[in-house]
N, C-alpha and C positions, 0 to 999 in steps of 0.2 A: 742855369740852362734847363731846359725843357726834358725831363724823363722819358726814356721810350719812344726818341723820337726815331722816326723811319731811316731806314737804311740810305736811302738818296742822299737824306738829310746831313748825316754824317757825310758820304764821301763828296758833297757840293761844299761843307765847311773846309774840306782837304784840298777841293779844288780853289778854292777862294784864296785858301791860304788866313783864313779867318780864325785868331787862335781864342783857346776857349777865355780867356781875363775880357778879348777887344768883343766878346759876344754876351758875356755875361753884364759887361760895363753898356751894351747897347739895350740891353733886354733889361735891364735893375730896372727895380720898381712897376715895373708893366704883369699884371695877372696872366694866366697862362694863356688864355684867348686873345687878351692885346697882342698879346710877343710875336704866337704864330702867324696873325694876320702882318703883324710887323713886317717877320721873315718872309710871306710871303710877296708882301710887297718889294721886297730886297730881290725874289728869284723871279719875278716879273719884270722887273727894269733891268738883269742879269739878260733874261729872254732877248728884251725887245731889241738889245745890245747886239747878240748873237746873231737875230735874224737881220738884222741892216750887215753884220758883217758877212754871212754868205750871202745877200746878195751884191756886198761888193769884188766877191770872189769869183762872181756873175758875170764880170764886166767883158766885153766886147773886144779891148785891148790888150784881155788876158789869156783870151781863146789858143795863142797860139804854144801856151805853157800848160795846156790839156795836163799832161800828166802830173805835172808837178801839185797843181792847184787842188787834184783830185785828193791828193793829202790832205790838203787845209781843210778843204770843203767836209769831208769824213771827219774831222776832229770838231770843228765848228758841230756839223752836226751827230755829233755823242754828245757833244754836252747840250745842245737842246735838247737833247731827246732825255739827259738828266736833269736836268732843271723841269723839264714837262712831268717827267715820274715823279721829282719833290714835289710839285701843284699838286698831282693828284693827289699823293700821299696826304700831303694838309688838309684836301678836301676829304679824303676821307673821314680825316678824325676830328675835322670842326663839331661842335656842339651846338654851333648858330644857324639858322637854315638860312636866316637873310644874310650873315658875312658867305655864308656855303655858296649863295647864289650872283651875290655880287662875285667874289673871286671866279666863280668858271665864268660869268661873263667877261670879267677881263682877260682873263686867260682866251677865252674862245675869239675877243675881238683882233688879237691878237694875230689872228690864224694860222698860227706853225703848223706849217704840213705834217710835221713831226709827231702832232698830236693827233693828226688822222691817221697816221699810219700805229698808232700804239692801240687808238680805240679799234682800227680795222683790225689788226692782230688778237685784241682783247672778244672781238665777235667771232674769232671762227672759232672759241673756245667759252663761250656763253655762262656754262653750266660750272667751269672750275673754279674753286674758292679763289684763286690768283686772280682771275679776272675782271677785270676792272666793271663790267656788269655786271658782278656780283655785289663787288665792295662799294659802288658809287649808286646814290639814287637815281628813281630813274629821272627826276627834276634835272638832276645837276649832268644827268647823261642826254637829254632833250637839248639844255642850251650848249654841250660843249660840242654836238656834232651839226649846229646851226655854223654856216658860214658865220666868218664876224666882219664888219665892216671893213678892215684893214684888205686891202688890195693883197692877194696871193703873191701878188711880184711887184718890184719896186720898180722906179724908172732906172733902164742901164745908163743915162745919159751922167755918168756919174765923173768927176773930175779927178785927176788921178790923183792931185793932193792929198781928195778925201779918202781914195784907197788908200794911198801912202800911210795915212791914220790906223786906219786899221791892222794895216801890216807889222808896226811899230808897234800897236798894242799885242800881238802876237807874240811879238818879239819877249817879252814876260811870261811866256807859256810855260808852267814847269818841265812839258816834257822837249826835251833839246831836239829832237827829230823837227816838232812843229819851230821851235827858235831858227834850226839852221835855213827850212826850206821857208819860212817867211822874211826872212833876211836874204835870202836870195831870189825872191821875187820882189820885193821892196828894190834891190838893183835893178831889176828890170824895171822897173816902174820911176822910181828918182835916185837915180844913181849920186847925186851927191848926198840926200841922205843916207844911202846905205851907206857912203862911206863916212860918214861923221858917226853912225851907227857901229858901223865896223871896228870902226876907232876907240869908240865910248867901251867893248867890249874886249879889245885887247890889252887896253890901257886898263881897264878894272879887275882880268885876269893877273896882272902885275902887280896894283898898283893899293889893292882892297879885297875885304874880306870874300867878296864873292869870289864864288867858283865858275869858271864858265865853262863846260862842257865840250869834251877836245873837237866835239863835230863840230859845234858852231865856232869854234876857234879857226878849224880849218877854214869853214867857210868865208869870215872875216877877214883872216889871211890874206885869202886870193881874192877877195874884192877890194883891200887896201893895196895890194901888190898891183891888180889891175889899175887902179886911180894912178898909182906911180908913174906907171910904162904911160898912161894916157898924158900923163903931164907934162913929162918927159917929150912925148911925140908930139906936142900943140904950142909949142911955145914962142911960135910965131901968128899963131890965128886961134882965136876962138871955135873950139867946133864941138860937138857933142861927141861924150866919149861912148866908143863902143863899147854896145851889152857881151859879154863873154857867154858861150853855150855852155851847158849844162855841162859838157864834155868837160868843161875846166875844172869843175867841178869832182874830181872822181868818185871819194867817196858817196856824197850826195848823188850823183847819177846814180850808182851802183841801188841806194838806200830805195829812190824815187822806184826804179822797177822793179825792186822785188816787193814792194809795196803794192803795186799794180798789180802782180802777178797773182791769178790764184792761189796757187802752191803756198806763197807765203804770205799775202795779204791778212790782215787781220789778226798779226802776231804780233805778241808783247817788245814794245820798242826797244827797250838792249839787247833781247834776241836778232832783233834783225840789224840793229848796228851792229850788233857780233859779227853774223852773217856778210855784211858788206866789209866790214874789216878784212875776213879771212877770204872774201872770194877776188875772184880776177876777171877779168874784163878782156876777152882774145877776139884775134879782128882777124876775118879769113875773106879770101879773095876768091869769084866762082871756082866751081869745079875743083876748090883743098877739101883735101879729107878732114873732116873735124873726127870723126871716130870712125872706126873700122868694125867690123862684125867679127867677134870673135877675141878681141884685145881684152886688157883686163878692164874693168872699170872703174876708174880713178875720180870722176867726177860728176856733181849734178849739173847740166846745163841749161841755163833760161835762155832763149831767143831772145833777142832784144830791138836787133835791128837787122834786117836782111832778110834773105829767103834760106832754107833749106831743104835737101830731098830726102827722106827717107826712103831705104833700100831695106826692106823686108823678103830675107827669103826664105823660101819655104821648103818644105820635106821635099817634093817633088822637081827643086830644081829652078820652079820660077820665082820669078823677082818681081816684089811687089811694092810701086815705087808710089808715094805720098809726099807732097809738098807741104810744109809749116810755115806761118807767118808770124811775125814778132809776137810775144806772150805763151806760147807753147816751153813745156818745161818736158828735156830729153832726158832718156836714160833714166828713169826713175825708177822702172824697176827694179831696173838689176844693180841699182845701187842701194835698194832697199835689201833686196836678196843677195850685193856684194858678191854675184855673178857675171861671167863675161857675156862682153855686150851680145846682144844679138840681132844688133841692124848698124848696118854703115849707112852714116849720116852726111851729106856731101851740100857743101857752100852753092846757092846761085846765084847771088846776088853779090858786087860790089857797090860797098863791103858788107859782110856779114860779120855780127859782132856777136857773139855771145857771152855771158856771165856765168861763169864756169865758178863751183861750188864744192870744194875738194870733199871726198868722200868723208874723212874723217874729222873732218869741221860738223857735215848732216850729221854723222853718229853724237857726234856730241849736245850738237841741239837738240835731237831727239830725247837722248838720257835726262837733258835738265828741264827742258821744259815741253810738261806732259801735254797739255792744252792744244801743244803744235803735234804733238806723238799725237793724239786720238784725232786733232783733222786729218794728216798723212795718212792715217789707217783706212779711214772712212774714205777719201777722194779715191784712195788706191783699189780699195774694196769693189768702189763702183768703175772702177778704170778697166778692172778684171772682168765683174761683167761683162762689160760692153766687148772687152775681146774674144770673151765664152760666144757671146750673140753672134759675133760678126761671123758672115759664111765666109 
């Protein structure tokens, strides 16, 4: 293998699952410049893979799974956006100025938006040796910020078979968050393959050496348990079986919105299956108290679904009332500061659901993983502010 190769480079071979004998056995005999144009070629047709899969995540029939899809779609694009940092990396350290110029033109006909948005971030900072104007000439920075031939967006007129494709290759994702919510969008989409899917995965948790990951077991579970009851109910007429809500789902519901959510978005995947394991999901009907001003505080809660009022009172006796709509995260101060509350929180909406997050679950996450301690610090920081400001 190739010495000194860039950082991307290693964790695309992790992501691949590419082990070093099947890279070494691909690369024998080819000089060092063969190889990396080789691999490059490997992380180009990796690319062009990636970009037909969001935009089959695109589709028009999937619109009404907003939130779910917002996972895939994020994951889909982290790894373009790693694969686009391998390209550059190779370009940077080709010694060929004509393979240099051929590869960004492939790369740029390409046109992952992915790679405008790394060049647009790499210009607001011109002058730093990180920056990709620094490291790249300005030839190969000419052709890669040229549109390239390839249409920005595909046609949505796309059949669900061929998402169905897509979703199933998902379904091989090493991280189990993307397996369980591509496997439960594939039910929405062909419900008889999710369950011959479903099957294939419960039966190889049994039956062979694979491991399969208790979320996506769960999720398997309940869409082979749903085929049953369906079977069960039709067995005088053919008729299509109905898609179950997310709601059946629990744990995945719970996973899906704290994924969405500010607060926890963009945290390390068994952190937040942690997180949904240990939180709870309560359903309140207008006008219940969900917390009280003044009680102890026992928990973080995410809005999820419903309305509720915030009752802030002040020194002087009045009452300062605030309505939240689903994605607001309550009590977070003073579960940070493990102070009593200081606003009673009241349901408007039936139903109001929220995701309630026991104090001593957050403490825990906090202590082990630092990455989510210094977002919490920072969002809170600026939370403070804003209420220093407010008159």
């Amino acid at each position: 293998m190739l010495n000194n190769e860039p950082d991307a480079l290693r964790t695309l071979r992790r992501e691949y699952s590419v082990t070093a004998y099947e890279e070494a056995e691909i690369l024998e005999n080819l000089d060092p410049e063969t190889a990396i144009l080789r691999r490059a070629d490997f992380l180009l047709e990796q690319l062009d893979n990636l970009i037909r899969r969001y935009h089959a995540l695109n589709q028009p029939i999937l619109h009404y799974q907003e939130k779910v899809l917002s996972l895939l779609r994020s994951a889909v694009k982290q790894k373009k956006r790693l694969l686009v940092t391998g390209l550059l990396e190779i370009l940077e350290h080709l010694d060929s100025e004509s393979a240099a110029l051929r590869l960004s033109g492939a790369l740029a006909a390409l046109s992952p938006t992915v790679l405008q948005e790394i060049l647009e971030e790499s210009a607001l900072h011109p002058d730093s040796f990180v920056s990709w104007h620094q490291r790249l000439s300005p030839a190969i920075l000419a052709i890669l910020s040229q549109p390239g031939e390839a249409p920005l967006t595909c046609s949505l007129a796309l059949e669900p078979s061929a998402i169905a494709l897509h979703l199933e290759t998902l379904l091989f994702d090493p991280n189990p968050l993307i397996q369980a919510v591509s496997l439960y969008v594939l039910y929405q989409v062909d419900f008889n393959q999710a369950n011959v899917q479903a099957q294939h995965l419960l039966t190889a948790n049994l039956t062979t050496h694979l491991r399969v990951h208790p979320l996506v077991q769960q999720v398997a579970a309940a869409i082979a348990q749903s085929t049953t009851q369906s079977t069960t109910q039709s067995t005088t007429q053919s008729t299509t079986p109905p898609k179950a809500e997310l709601t059946s789902f629990v744990t995945l519901e719970k996973l899906v919105f704290l994924f969405n959510s500010d607060f926890f978005g963009n945290i390390h995947t068994n952190t937040l299956i942690e997180l949904a394991n240990r939180a709870e999901i309560k359903i309140y009907q207008a006008d219940d108290i969900i917390t009280e001003a003044g009680d102890t505080c026992r928990e973080l809660l995410l809005l999820i679904e419903g309305v509720v009022e915030i009752q802030r009172h002040q020194k002087d006796g009045k009452v300062i009332v605030e309505s939240l709509l689903p994605g607001y995260v309550l009590d977070e101060l003073e579960v940070l500061s493990h102070e009593a509350l200081a606003n009673t929180i009241v349901a408007k909406a039936d139903p109001t659901r929220v995701l309630a997050v026991p104090v001593d679950t957050f403490d825990d996450i906090l202590e082990h993983d630092r990455d989510f301690a210094r977002r919490v610090l920072a969002m809170e920081s600026h939370r403070l502010q804003q209420l220093i400001l407010r008159p």
